[in-house]
C-alpha positions in Angstrom: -0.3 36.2 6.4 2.2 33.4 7.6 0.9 29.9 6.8 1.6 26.9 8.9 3.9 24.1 6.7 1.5 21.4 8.5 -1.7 23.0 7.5 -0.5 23.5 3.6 0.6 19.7 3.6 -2.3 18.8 5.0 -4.4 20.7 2.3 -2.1 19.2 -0.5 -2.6 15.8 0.3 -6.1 16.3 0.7 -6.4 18.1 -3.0 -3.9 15.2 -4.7 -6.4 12.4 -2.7 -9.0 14.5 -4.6 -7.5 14.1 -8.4 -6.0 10.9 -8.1 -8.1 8.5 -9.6 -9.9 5.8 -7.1 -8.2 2.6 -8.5 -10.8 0.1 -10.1 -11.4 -3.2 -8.1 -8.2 -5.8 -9.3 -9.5 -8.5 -11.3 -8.5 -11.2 -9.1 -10.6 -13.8 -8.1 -13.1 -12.9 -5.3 -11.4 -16.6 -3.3 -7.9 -15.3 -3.9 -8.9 -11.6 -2.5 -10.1 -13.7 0.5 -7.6 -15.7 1.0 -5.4 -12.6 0.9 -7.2 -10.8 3.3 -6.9 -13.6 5.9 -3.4 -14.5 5.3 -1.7 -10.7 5.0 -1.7 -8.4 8.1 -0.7 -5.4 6.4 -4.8 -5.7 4.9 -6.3 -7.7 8.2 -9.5 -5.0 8.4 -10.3 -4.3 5.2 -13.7 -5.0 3.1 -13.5 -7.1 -0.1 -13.7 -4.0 -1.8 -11.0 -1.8 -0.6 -9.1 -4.6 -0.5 -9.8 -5.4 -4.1 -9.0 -1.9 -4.7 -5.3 -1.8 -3.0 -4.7 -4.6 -5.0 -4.9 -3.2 -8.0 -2.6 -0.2 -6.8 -0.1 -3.5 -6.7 2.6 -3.6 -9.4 3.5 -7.4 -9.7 7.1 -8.6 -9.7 8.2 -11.7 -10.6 11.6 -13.1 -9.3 14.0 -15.4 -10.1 16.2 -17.7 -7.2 18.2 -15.4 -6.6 17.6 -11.8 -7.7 17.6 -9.0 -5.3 14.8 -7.5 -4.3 16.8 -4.2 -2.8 19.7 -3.4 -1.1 20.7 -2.2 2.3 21.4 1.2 1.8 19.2 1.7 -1.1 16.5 4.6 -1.3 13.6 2.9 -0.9 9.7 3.9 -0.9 7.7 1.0 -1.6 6.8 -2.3 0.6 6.4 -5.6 -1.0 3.8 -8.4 -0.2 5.3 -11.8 -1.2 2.7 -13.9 -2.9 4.8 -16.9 -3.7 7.9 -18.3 -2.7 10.5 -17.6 -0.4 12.7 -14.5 0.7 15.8 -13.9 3.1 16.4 -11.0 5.0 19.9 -10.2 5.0 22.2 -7.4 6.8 26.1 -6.7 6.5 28.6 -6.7 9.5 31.8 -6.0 8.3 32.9 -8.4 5.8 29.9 -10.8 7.1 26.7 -11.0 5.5 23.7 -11.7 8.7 20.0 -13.6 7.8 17.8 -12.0 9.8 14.7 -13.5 8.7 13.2 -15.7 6.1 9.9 -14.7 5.0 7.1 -16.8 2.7 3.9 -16.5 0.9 1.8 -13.7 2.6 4.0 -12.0 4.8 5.8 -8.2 4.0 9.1 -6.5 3.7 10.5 -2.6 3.0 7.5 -1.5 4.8 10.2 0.3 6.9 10.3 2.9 3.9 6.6 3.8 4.6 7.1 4.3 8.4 9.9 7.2 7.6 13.6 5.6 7.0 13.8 5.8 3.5 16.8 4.0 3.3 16.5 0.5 3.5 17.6 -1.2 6.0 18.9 -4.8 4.9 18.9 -6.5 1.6 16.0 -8.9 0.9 17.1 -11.6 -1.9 14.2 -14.6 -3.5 15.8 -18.0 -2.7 12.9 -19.6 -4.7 11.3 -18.4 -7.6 8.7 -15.9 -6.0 6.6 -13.1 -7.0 5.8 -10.5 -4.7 3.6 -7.8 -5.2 4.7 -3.9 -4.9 3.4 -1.1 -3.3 4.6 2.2 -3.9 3.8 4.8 -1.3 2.3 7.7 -3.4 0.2 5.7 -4.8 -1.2 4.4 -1.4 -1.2 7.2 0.1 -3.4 8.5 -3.1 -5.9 5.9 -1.9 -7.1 6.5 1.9 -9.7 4.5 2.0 -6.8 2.0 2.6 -3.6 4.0 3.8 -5.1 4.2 7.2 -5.6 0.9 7.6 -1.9 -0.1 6.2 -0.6 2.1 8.0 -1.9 0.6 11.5 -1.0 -2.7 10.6 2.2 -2.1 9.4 2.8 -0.3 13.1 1.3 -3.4 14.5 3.7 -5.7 12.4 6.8 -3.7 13.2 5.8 -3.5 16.9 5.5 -7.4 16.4 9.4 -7.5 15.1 10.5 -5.4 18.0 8.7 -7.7 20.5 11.0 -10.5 18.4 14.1 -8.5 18.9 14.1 -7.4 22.4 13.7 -11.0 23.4 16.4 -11.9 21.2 18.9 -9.1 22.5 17.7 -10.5 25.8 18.6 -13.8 25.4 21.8 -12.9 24.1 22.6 -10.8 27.1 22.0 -13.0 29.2 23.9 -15.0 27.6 27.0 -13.4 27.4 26.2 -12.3 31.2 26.4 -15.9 32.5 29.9 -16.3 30.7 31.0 -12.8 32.5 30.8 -9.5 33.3 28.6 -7.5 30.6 30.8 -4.5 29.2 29.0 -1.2 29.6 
């Protein structure tokens, strides 16, 4: 009997959701966990208590001005929630180093590396001392009562960035349109 690949993935993460332990609630404050919930999209949705729960799935990483966070072109499966401080966004072009984005207290990076492209995608460096907090995917995807609803939020915050992006490739086209042809 041939078995579908799907099917027996499917059954496998079912069975390791089924061992894995459910995480005990983090011992954060129940204000901070609040405050968290309203002010990081990647858990907009959640209850106290799942969220609670994620966060204690969190490995906490403190950084120094700075230190790199990852590299483009690094293997990458984890996202990071910065809690404090400030991070830039940084991409190569040639012998050119690009800031694409500088991100503070409650947003998220590498999620990217949870939507499929293991290989990040820029280099994120702390210009402050910061501290994010990191997720690695097996261990959310061990936890469903919260993967789901990470998952749809970090669709909804990289649909967000490609809104950003499109009107900035926009602009610059029309841009470069105004001083001349565009080259096809």
């Amino acid at each position: 009997m041939k078995v579908d690949p799907a099917v027996a993935r499917i059954f496998a993460e079912n069975v390791r959701a089924e061992v894995i332990v459910r995480p005990a609630a983090s011992n954060l404050d129940p204000a901070i966990v609040q405050k968290i919930a309203g002010k990081v999209k990647v858990f907009q949705g959640m209850t106290a208590d799942c969220l609670s729960r994620t966060l204690a799935l969190a490995e906490r990483l403190p950084l120094a001005a700075g230190d790199v966070v990852f590299r483009e072109g690094d293997i990458g499966s984890a996202f990071h929630v910065l809690i404090a401080g400030e991070v830039v966004v940084e991409k190569q072009r040639g012998d050119t180093t690009v800031e694409l984005a500088r991100l503070g207290a409650g947003e998220c990076f590498g999620e990217m590396a949870l939507a499929g492209n293991h290989l990040r995608s820029a280099t994120v460096r702390a210009l402050t001392h910061s501290v994010t907090m990191r997720f690695d995917q097996e261990r959310v995807d061990a936890y469903p009562e919260s993967a789901h609803i990470i998952y749809r939020n970090i669709a909804r915050v990289l649909a967000a960035r490609l809104d950003t992006s499109s009107e900035m490739l926009a602009d610059m086209t029309a841009r470069k349109n105004e001083t001349g042809p565009a080259d096809l």
